[in-house]
N, C-alpha and C positions, 0 to 999 in steps of 0.2 A: 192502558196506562191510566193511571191516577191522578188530577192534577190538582194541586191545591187551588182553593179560590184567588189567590194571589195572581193565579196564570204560569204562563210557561217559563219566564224566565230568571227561573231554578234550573233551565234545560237549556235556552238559548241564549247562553250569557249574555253580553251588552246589545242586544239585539231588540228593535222597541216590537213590542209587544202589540195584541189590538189593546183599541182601547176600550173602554167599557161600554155594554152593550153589542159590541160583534163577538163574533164567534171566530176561534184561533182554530189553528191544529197542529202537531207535529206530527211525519208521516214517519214511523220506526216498522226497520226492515232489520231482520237478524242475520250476519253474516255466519260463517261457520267458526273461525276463528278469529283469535286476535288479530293475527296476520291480515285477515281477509277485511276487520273492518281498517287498518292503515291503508289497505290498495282501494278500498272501496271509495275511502274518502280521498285518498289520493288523485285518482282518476277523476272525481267529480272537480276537484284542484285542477287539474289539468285539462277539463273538459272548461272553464271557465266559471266555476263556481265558485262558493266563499267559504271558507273552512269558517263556522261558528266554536266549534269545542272543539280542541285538538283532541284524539284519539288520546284514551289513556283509562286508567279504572279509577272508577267512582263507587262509593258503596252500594250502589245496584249492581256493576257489574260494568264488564269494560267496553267503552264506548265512545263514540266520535260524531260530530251532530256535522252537517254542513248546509249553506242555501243555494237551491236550483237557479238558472238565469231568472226564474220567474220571482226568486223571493222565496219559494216554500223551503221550508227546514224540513230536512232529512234527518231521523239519529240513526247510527249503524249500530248494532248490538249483538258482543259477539254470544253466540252459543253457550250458555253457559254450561251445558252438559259437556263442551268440548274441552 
């Protein structure tokens, strides 16, 4: 993934960002379907994480970001061959 020099959040919406000088990252894992990324991020909802972007399609393609207990941002991204 691509990030503009601005950083990530174009990706993380209200989510504070590093600040400058450190190093970010978002971790993107691809589901199979759309379906798969609603349960993917659901379960991380339910596992006690924080939904950042609700699941849904964006002009890359349809996707759902959320943050681990630790903070790291997830994007789920479904398959797009699927």
């Amino acid at each position: 993934m691509l990030i503009p020099t601005e950083g990530f959040g174009w990706v993380v919406g209200n989510r504070d960002v590093a600040r400058s000088g450190h190093s970010e990252c978002v971790i993107s894992i691809t589901a199979g379907s759309e379906s798969g990324v609603d349960e993917l991020v659901k379960e991380a909802l339910e596992a006690g994480g924080e939904i950042v972007t609700e699941p849904g399609q964006k002009p890359w393609g349809y996707v759902g970001a959320f943050a681990d207990l630790d903070g790291h941002v997830w994007q789920v991204t479904a398959d797009w061959l699927s």
